[in-house]
N, C-alpha and C positions, 0 to 999 in steps of 0.2 A: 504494500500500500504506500503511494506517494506521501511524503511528509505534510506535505500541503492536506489532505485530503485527514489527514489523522488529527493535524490542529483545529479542523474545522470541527471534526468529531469533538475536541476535549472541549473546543469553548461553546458550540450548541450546545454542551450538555449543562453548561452553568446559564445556561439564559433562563428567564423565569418563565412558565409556565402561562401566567396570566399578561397583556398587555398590560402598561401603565398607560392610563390618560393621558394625552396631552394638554397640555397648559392653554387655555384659550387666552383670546387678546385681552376681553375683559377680565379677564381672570389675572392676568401679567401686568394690565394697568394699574392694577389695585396693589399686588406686591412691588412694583415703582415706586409706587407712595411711599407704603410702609418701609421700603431700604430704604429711602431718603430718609424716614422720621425718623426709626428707630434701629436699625441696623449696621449706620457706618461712621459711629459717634459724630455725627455733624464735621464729618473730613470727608474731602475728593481730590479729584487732581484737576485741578484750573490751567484753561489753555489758553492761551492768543497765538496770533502771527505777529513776527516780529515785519514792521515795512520792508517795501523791496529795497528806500533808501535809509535803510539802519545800519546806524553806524556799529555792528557787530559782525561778526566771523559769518551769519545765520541769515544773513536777509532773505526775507518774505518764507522763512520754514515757522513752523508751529513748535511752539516752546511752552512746556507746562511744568508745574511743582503741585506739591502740597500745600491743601488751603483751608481753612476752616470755612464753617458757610451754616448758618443757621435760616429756620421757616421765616421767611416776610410774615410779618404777620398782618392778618386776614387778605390772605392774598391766594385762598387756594393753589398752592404750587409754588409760586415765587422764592426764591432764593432771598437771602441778608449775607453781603457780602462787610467785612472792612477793609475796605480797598486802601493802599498806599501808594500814589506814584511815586513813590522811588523805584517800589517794584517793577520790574518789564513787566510781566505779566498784565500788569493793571496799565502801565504806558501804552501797550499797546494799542490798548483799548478805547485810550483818552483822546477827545480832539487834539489834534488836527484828524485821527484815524477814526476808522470805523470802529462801535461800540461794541462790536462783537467778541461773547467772549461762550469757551464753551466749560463745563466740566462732568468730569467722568465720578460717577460714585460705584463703591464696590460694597459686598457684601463684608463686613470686617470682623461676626464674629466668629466664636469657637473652630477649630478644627477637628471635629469629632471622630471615627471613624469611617472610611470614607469620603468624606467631607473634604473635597478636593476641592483646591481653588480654579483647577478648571471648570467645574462645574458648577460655582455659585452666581449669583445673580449679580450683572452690574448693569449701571445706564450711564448714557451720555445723554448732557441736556443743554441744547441749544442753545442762546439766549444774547438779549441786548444787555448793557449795565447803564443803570439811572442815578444819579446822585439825591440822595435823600435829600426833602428840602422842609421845614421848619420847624418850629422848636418842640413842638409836640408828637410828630414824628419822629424824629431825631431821639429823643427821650423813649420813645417805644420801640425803637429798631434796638437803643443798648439794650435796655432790658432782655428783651428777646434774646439778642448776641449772648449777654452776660452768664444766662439761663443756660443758654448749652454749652457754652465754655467759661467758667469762670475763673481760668486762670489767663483768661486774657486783660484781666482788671488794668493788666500794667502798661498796657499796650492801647486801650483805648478810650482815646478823651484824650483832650488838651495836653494831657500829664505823659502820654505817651513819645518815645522818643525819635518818631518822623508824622511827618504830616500824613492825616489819614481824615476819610469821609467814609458816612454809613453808605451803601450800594445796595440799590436794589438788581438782583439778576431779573430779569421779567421774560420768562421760561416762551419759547418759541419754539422750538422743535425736539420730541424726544424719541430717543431710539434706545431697546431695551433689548440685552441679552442674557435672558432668565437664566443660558445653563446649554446642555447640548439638547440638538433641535430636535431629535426624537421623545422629547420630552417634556422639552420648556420650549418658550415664544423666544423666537431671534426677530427683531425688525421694528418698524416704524409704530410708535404710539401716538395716534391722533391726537393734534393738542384737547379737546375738548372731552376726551374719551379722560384722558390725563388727569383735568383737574375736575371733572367730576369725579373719579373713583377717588378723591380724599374725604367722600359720603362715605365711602363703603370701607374706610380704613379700622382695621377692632383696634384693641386697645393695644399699650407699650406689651403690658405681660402676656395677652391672648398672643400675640406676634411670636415671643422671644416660646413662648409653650408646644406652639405649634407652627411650624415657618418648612415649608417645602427643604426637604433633605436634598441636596445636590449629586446627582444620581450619574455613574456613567455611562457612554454608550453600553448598551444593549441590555438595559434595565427595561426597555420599555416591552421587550420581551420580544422585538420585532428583529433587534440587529444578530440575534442566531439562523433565523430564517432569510434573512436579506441580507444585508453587508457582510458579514459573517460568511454568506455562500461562495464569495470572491476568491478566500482562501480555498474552496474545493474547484477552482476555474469555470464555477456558475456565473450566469450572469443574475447582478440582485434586481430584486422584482420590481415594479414599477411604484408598489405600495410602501417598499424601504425605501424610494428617493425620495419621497413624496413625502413621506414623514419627516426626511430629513431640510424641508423644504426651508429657503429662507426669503420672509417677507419684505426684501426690497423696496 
């Protein structure tokens, strides 16, 4: 027996029995929410382009770091950024340039068993940045900020050691990759799909108690019968791509 033909054997036989559901959109927009709220302690990775005529090594390529970011509040969806031009990241984004900025959030906790980081949930989310403007906002964006990081006391306000304004992100395009696609939603989250599902978001604990386990290919019970058939020089069926499908 071809070696090919004997692998296929060992790992059909660890596929499970039962298909796993897959993830629907509404179902995907909802867990969107909930990583942003409670799952990636209020940190992402903040991108800009740097301009074609910047004075760096990098012109016009996309440069990101780590960036804290808490909920705009009542702003279903919106970001609270505190933005620093000294940063590039935030220069970027400031006039004379275009306000666009993007950031990626990821899935940050536990790593249980299994619990691979290829397989957890992250999104990228589109978006303009706004400069908070008056005294009563401004007083509600700290707060907010304060609440989910409160070791940035040192850093924000007057007392802080570079100039810096409250930002709002005001969320424009989102694209979400739950996990591998026989399983989870790969693809475009309608804005409005987006910020209605933070009706449908449960609670901090319901989330951390019960949260979609990040599953690998061929949990869903399909990749022994289809992808998996590759290795015996089958061809896989049209029901394996299909599942594997991504929403472009």
């Amino acid at each position: 027996m071809r070696w090919s033909a004997l692998c296929f054997l060992a790992l059909a036989a660890l596929a499970p029995a039962a298909a796993v559901a897959r993830e629907t959109l509404d179902e995907a927009a909802v867990h969107v929410r909930e990583l942003i709220a409670y799952r990636a302690y209020n940190t992402g990775t903040l991108m800009s382009v740097f301009p074609d005529d910047a004075p760096v090594p990098v012109p016009g390529l996309p440069f990101g770091l780590q960036e804290y970011y808490a909920h705009y509040p009542d702003s279903n969806g919106d970001l609270l950024l505190l933005a620093m031009p000294i940063a590039a990241i935030y220069r970027n984004a400031l006039p004379p340039n275009k306000p666009n900025l993007t950031i990626t959030i990821n899935d940050l906790y536990g790593f249980g068993d299994g619990n691979l980081a290829a397989g957890r949930m992250r999104v990228a989310l589109y978006g303009t940045i706004e400069r908070v403007e008056g005294d009563d906002e401004i007083a509600k964006c700290k707060a907010a900020y304060l609440e989910a990081h409160p070791d940035a006391r040192g850093w924000a306000g007057p007392q802080g050691p570079h100039a810096a304004f409250w930002a709002r992100l005001r969320i424009e395009k989102v694209y979400a990759f739950n996990g591998f696609g026989d399983v989870a939603y790969i693809g475009w989250v309608p804005l409005d799909l987006y910020r209605a599902s933070g009706a449908k978001m449960r609670s901090e604990k319901a989330v951390h108690s019960d949260w979609p386990v990040p599953r690998q290919p061929g949990d869903s019970g399909l990749l022994g019968s289809a992808a998996l058939a590759g290795y015996a020089g089958e061809e896989v069926s049209v029901e394996g791509k299909q599942r594997f499908r991504v929403q472009w």
